[in-house]
N, C-alpha and C positions, 0 to 999 in steps of 0.2 A: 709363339704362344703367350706370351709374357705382354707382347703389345695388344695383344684380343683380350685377354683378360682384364687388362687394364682400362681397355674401351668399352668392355662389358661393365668392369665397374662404377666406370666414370657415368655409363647413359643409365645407370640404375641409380643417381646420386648420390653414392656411399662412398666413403673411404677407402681409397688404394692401402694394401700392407696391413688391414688388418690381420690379428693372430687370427688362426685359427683354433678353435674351441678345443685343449686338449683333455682327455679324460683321464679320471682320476683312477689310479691305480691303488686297490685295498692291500696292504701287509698281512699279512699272516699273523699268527696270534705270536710266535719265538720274535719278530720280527716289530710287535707291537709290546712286547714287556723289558727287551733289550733296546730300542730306541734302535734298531739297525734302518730304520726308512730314511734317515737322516744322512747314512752314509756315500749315498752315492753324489749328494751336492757336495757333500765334503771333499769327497775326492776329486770330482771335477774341477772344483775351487782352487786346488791343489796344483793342477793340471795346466789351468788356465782361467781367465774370468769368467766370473759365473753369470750367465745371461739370464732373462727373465723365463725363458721359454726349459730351462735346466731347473727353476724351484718348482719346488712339491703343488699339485693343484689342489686349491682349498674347498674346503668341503662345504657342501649346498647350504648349510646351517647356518654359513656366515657371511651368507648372501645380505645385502643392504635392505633390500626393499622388502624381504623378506624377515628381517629383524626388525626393520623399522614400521613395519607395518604389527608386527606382535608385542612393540612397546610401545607405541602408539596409542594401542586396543586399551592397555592397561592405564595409561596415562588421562587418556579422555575418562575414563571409568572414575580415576583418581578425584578429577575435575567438576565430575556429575556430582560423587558424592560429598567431595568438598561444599558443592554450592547446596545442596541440602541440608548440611551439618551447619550451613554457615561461617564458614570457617576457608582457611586456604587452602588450598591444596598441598601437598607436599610429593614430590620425586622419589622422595627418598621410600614414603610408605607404597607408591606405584613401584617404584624396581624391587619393590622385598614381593610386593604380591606375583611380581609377573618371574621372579628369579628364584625364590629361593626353595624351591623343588629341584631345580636344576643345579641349584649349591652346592646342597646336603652329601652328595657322595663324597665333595671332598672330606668333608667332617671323617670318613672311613678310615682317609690317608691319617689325618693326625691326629685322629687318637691311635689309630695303630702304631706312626712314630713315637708317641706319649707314651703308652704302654710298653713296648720294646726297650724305650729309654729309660723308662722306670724298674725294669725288669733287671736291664743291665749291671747294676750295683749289688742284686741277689746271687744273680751270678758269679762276680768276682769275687765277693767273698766268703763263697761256698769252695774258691777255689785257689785262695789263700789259705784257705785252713790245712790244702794237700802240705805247704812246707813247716807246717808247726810241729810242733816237739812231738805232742800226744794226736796226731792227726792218726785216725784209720781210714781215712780214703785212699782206694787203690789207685792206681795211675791208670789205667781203664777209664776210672771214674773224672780224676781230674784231666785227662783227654776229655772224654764228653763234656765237662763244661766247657774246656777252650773253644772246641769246636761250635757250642751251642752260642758262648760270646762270637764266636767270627758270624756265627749266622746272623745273629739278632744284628751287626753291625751291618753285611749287606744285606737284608730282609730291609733294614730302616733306612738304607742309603737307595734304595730302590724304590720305597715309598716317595721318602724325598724327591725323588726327581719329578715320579710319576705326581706325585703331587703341584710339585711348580710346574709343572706340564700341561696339567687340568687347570690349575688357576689363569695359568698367561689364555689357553684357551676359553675359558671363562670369561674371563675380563675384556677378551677380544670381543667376544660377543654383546657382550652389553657398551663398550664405546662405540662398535658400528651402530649399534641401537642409536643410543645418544646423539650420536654426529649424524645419523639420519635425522631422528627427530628434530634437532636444529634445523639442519639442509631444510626439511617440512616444510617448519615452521617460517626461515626464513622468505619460503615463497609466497606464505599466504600473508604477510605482515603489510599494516598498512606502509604507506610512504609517511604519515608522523614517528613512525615506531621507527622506522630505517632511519630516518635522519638522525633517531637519538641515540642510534648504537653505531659506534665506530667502528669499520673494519678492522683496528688494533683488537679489538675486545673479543669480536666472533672467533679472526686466529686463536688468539690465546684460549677461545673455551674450549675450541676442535683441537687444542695442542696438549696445554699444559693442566686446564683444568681436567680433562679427558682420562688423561694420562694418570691420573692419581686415584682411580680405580684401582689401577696393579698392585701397588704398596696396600691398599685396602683389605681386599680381597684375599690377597697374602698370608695376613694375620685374622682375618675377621674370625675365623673359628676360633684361634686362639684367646678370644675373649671368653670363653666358657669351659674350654676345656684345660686351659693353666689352671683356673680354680680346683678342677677337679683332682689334675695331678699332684698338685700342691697337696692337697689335702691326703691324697693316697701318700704321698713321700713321707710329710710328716710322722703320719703311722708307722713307716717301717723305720726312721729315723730313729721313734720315741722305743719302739719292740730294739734299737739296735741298742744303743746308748740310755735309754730311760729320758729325764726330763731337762739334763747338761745341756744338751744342744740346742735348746729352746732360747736359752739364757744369750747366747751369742747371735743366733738367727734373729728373736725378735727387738733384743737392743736394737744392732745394727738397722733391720727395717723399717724400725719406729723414725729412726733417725732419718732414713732414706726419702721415705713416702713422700713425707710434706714437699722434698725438694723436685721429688717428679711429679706429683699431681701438680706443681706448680707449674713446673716445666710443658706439662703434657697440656697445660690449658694455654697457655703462652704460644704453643707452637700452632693452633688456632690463629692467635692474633697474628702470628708472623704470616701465614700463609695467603690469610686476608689482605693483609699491606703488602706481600709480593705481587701477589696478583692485580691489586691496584697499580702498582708500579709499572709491572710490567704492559699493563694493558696504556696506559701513556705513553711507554717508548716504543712503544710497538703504530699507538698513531701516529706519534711524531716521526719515525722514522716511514710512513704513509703517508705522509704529508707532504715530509721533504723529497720524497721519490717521484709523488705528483708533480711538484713544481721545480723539478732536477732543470727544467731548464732556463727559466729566471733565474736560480740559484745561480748556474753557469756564467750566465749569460752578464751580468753584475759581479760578477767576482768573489760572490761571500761562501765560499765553501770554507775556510777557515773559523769563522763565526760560527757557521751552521757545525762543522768540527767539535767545538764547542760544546755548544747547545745539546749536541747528539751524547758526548762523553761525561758530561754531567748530570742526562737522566739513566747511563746509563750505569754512571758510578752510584745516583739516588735507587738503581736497580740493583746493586750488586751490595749495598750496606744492609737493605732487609734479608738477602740470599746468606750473607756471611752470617745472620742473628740463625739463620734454619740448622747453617751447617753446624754453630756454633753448638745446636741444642741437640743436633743430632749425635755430636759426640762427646755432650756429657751424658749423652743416654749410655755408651760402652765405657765412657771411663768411670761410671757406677756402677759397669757388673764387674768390671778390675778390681775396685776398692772393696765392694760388698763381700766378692767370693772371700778373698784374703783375711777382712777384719773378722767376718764370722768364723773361719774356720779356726782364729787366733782367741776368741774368746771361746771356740766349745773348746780346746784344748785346753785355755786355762783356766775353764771352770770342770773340766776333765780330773785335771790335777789338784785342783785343791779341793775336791773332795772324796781323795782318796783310791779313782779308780784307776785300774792298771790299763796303761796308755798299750796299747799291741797295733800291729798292721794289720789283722781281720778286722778292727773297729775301726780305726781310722781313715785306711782309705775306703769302702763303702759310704763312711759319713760325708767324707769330700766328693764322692760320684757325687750324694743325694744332696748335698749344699749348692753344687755344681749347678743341678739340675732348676735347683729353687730360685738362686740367684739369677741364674740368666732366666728365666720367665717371669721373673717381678721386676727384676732391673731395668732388662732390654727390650723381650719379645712383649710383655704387657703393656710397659709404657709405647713400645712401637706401634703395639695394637690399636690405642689409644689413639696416640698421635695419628697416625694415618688414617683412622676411621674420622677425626674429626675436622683433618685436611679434604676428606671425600666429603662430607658432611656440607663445608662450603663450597668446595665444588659445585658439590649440587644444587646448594643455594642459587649461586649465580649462574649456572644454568636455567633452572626454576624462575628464577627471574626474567631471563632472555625468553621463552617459553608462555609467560604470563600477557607480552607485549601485544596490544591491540592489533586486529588484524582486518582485511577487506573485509567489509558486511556480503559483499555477494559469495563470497568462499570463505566466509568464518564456520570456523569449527570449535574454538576453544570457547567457552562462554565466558563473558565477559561478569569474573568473581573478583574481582584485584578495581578495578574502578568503579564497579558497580553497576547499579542501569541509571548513571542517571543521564547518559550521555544519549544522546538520540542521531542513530546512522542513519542510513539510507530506508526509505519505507516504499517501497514498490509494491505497497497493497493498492490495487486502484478500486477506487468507485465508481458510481454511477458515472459515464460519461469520461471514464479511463483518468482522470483527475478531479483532484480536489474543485469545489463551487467556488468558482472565482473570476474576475476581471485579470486578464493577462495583459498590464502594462507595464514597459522598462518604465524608470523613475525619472527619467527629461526627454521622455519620447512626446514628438509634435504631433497633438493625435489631428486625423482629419477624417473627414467621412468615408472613405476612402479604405482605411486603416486600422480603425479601432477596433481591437479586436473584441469578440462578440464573448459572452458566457462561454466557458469552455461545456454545460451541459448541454448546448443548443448546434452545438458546433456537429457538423456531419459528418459521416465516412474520418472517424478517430485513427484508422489505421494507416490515413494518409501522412500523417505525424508522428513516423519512429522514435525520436529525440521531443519531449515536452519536458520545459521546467515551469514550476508554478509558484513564485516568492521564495525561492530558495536563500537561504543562507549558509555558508558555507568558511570554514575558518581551517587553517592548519596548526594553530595555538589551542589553548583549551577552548570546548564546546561551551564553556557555562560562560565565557568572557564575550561578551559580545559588543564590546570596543574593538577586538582585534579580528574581526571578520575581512574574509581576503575577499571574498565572492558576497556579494549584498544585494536581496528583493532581484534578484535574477529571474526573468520568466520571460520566456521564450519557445518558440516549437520549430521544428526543422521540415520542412514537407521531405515526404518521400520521392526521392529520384532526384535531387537535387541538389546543386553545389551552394552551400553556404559559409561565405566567407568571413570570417572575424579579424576585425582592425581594431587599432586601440595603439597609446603610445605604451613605449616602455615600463615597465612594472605594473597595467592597467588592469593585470587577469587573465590574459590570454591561453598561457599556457594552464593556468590552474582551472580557468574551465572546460580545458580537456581532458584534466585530472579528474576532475567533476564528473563529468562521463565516464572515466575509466572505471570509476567508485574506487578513486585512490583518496579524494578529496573530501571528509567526512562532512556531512551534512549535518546542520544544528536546530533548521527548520524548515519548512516546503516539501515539495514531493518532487521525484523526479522519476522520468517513465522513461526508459529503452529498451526497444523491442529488436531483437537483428542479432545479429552475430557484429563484434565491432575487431578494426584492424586498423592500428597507431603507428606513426611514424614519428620519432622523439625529435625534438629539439636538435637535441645533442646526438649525432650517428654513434653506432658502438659497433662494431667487428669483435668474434671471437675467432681465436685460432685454428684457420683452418681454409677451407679452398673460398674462394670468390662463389663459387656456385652454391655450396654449403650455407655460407651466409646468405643467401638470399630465399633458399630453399626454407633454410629454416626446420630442419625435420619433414616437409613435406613429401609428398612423390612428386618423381621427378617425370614433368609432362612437356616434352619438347616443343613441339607448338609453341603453348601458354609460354615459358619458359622464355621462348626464342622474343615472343610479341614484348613480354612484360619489360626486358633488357632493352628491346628498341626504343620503346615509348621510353625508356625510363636517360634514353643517351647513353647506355653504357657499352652497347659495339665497338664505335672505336677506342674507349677505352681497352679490352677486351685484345683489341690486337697490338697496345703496346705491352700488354704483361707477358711475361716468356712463356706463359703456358696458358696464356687466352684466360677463360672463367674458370680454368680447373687448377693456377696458381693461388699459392698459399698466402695469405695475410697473416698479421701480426707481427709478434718479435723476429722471427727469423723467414718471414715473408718478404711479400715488392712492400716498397712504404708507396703511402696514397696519400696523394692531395683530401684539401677538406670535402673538394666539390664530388671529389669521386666516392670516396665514403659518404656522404650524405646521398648521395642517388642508389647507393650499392640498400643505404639503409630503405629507402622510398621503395626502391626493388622488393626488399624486403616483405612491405606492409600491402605493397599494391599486388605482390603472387599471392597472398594468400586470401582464399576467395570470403568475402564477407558481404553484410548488409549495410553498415558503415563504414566509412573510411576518415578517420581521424588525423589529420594532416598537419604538423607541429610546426609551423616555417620551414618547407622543405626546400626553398629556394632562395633562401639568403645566403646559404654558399656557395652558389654556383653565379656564373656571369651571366648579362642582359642578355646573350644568345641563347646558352643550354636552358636559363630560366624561360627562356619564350617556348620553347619548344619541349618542357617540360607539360608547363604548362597547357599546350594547346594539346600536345600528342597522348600526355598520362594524365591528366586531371579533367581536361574538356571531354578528354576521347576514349579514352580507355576505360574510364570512370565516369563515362557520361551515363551510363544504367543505373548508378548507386548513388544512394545518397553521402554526399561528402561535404565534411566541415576543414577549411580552409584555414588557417591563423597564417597570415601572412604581416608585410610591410610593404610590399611591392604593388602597390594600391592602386598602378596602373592596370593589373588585370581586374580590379572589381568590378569593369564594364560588363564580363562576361559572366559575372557570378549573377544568381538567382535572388539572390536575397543577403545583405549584410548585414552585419552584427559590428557596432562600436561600443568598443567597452573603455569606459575612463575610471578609473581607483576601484577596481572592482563593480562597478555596477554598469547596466545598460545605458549610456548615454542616447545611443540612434539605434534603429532598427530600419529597415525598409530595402526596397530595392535601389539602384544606382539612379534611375531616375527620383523617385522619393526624396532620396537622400537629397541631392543636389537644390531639390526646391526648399528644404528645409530652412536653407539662410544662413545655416550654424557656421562658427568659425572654423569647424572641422569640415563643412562641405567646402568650404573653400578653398582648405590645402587637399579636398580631395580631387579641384579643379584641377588646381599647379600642379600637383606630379603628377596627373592624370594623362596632364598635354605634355610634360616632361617625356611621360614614362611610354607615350605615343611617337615622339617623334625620334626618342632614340631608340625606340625599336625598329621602324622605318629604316634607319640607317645603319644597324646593324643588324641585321640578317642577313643580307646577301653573302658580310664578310663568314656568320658561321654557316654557309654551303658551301665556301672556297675551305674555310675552313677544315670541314667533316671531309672535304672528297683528298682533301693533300693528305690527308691520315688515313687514307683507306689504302689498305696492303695488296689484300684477296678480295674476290667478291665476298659479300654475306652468305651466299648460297652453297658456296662450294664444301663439299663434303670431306672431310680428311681424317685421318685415324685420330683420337685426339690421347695426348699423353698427359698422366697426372703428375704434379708435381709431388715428392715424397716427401717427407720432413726429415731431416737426417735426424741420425743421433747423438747423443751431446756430448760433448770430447771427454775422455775420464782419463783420470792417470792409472798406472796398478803399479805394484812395486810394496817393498819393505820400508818400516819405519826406520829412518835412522838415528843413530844412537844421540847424533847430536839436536835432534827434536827432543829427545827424551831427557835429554841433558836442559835442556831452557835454550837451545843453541838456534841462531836462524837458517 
């Protein structure tokens, strides 16, 4: 049963071992006011380790795409009105519009704790008066208040919880918001925007900045409703004692304030230069991970040692300034309760009023109460609210970053308009009126190309550019343009192949097509569905078939063809589980050539009107590149119109049409005869490796058929159960702390 399931899952192209969907079980209401749902992970925990499939299932509310899709809403709204008001946008005024309906009930918990707490002190010494001299409360009576203080203490210790219960709940939901919204964002950002934010930074916003919602949230009520309490205490302070106790409470806080508002703005600065720090050693420790094996390989791990323990000691001096501040925040409600309670006494006593235990301690509940919400919970309020504050700054800022013009959504209110993207309005005649010449092209009669309004059957031409200019630095600079007066059109159904030496543009004017490459002037027209194959292969975790599929359905046929043409059979039957083994870190490791075909597989299953081709045969050898070539690019992709960027210049015999690009601009244009009569110093070395790149292909081919048939195991044909590989899981220890961890001990 187990291997038909498996085969079943495998020919539906999905993942073996997925969970299945479990459903969420509702608690009863005794069940939801005692926290009892909690108990049965607890006890398995107890029992044994607690696996994924034993926690509690979260509820639909805190679905990703689903929160992120509801602050989203709020945030473009943010952005609209922003750009009407003239002004920026702010995060902070979008999360208050889209959350704080969804807040307010906590506001119930803490003034009910507020209230209950302030209650408490009336209590007690209604119930000190039962041991005084002249007391007639009956013991009836002073029962009922003890019992009325035991309640009021679990009534508010039950709040409490339910309280930090609703908040963590809370605050969940708006960091899945947030870190959706990033994820979004991150997809639709141009390639200028990604090059200027390093992956240290994005961690850190999806970690640490995220993270500082909770402490937020925590206290944000508390900024309105300590005022209120305060102000209720004072009264029954001033009804207990008259105007003594004043004298001690607002000395003391007069004294205090300056040095926590100082504090509490300071802790601002510190959180800002945490976060810069850390977002440093967070790339450099990204950096050094990239290039782990130069580092290796040269010997300099002790240096990089270093280098690593120095940004992270320059990380751990702004954390020691947080902590620092964080605990003069409690060692001023130490000092404050103490000194005020030392001056109401002695301004108690010297003027004449009889000091007793029904006044005294009430005054120390109600001082109690004052001190810790002006000392600790205020200035905490404070502080955390202004730690979230940049948070969301620099979120708000990531969020801001320029994005594709073909999938922009955010409007461009942070640079302005003066920047000009892509404009795929066409006119009369599907482009701009103009003379379409590269800038050293040899025109002949032959050749020159005619008014682009006079030109016929427009739709034969998917790919037109018209004097494009095109830059990755700023738009207004136009010294540093990468792509320069580029105009060119691609016929449809046709392979056109682009040469050019190293750094000339090749890659970035496929960038250009993708509308990764912002435009600063010209027009450019693509019509088709487009499908890219990088430069650089990438693999994510997960089967060979996976990767190729790419999200797609899985069509066997198609499938079976696209692997052939692409050379990856016999690879296929060196891996231990054929195309349904796993890659990555705990995969088969792959040569360059095989990753780079796995990626070509990739771009060429999925079905499109262009095919954008990055050097897809510079890692592979003069065999598998011939028969790449001839089998997926001539043959496979002989119906579609395909753009070429190659080096290997001996196949440009077969290309339709080529494109030389030198420093960014069109040097040649034409077809391989064209070219050749042109005279240019570049037809000439397109001579030499032309006959090069002829006769060693000649001589080796025959070697890759001996080659492909000594690797062949099974036939291709034959039919067998196919088994998936599974990913284990990742080793854990369990066990108790021991004492000598807790001790500093190794």
């Amino acid at each position: 049963m187990m291997d038909k399931s498996n085969k079943n899952t495998a020919s539906n192209g999905t993942a073996v071992g997925e969970p299945k969907e479990r459903v969420r079980k509702k608690p009863n209401i005794l069940s939801r006011i005692f926290v009892w749902w909690i108990f049965p992970v607890l006890i398995t925990g107890n029992k044994r380790d607690v696996e994924e499939d034993d926690l509690i299932v979260p509820s639909k509310k805190f679905n990703s795409e689903r929160q992120g899709e509801y602050f989203e809403r709020y945030w473009f709204e943010e952005v609209a009105i922003a750009e009407r008001e003239d002004r920026d946008p702010s995060l902070w005024k979008a999360m208050r519009r889209a959350y704080w309906l969804q807040y307010m009930p906590g506001a119930i918990f803490v003034l009910l704790i507020s209230g209950l707490r302030t209650a408490q002190p009336l209590l007690f010494s209604q119930l000190l008066s039962y041991w005084s001299v002249d007391s007639e409360m009956s013991q009836q009576d002073a029962g009922l208040y003890a019992l009325a203080m035991l309640g009021i203490n679990f009534i508010t210790m039950m709040c409490t919880h339910h309280n930090n219960l609703f908040v963590m709940r809370f605050s969940m939901k708006v960091k899945i918001a947030a870190s959706s919204l990033l994820f979004r964002k991150l997809l639709r950002m141009s390639q200028v925007s990604v090059g200027d934010v390093a992956g240290g930074k994005l961690v850190n916003l999806l970690s640490n900045d995220v993270a500082r919602f909770d402490y937020a949230f925590m206290f944000l009520h508390y900024l309105w409703v300590v005022p209120l309490q305060v102000g209720v205490v004072l009264y029954f302070v001033y009804d207990a004692a008259g105007w003594a106790p004043y004298v001690g409470l607002f000395g003391v806080i007069i004294l205090i304030m300056p040095l926590q508002a100082g504090l509490t703005k300071l802790t601002g600065v510190v959180r800002r230069m945490t976060a810069k720090r850390t977002d440093k050693r967070i790339k450099l420790m990204s950096e050094i991970i990239n290039g782990i094996q130069v580092i290796k390989m040269y010997a300099w791990e002790k240096p990089f040692q270093l280098v690593v323990k120095a940004a992270r000691a320059y990380e751990m001096s702004a954390l020691r300034k947080s902590i620092f501040i964080r605990s003069m925040f409690l060692g001023f409600m130490l000092f404050t309760e103490r000194s005020v309670m030392f001056l109401t006494v002695l301004t108690l006593a010297l003027t004449g009023n009889m000091i007793s235990a029904t006044l005294i301690y009430p005054i120390q509940q109600y001082f109690g109460i004052i001190t810790m919400n002006v000392t600790l919970i205020l200035p905490m309020a404070f502080a955390s609210f202004s730690e979230m504050l940049i948070s969301l700054e620099r979120i708000q800022g990531f969020l801001l970053l320029d994005e594709r013009s073909d999938i922009q959504i955010t409007p461009k209110v942070v640079n302005g308009a003066g920047s000009k993207l892509f404009n795929n309005s066409k006119k009369e005649g599907g482009l701009e009126t103009g003379i379409v010449l590269p800038t050293k092209y040899s025109p002949t009669e032959a050749n020159i190309a005619r008014p682009m309004q006079d030109e016929p059957n427009m739709a034969d031409y998917p790919v037109q550019l018209n004097k494009v200019n095109a830059t990755w630095a700023d738009l207004n600079d136009n010294k540093e343009m990468t792509l320069k007066n580029i105009s060119l059109r691609v016929r449809k159904n046709k392979l056109c192949a682009v040469i050019g030496p190293v750094g000339s543009g090749k890659t970035s004017l496929l960038q250009l097509l993708l509308r990764e490459l912002p435009v600063t002037s010209g027009n450019l027209s693509i019509s088709g569905t487009v499908s890219y194959a990088s430069q650089e292969p990438w693999l994510f975790p997960a089967t060979v078939r996976e990767n190729i599929l790419f999200g797609l359905e899985y069509n066997v046929a198609k499938y079976k063809e696209v692997c052939k043409v692409c050379s990856l059979l016999p690879d296929f039957k060196q891996f231990p589980y054929g195309d349904l083994s796993l890659v990555g870190e705990r995969g088969v490791s792959l040569s360059g050539g095989q990753r780079a075909r796995i990626n070509l597989a990739r771009a060429v299953y999925r079905e499109a009107d262009i095919y954008l081709l990055d050097d897809p045969l510079s890692a592979v050898d003069a065999n598998v590149g011939r028969q790449l070539f001839d089998g997926c690019i001539k043959g496979y992709l002989s119906g579609k119109t395909c753009i070429l960027v190659t080096h290997q210049i001996h196949y440009l015999k077969a290309a339709d049409f080529i494109v030389v690009l030198n420093e960014g601009s069109v040097e040649n244009m034409g077809s391989y005869d064209e070219l050749m009569k042109t005279g240019t110093e570049f037809s000439m070395l397109l001579s030499d490796q032309a006959s090069e790149g002829s006769d060693t292909d000649k001589k080796e081919r025959p070697a890759m058929m001996r080659g492909i048939s000594k690797m062949s195991v099974k036939s291709d044909d034959e039919e067998g159960e196919e088994k998936v590989q599974v990913l284990e899981a990742e080793e854990r220890q369990s066990g108790s702390l021991k004492w000598a961890m807790c001790l500093g001990g190794t």
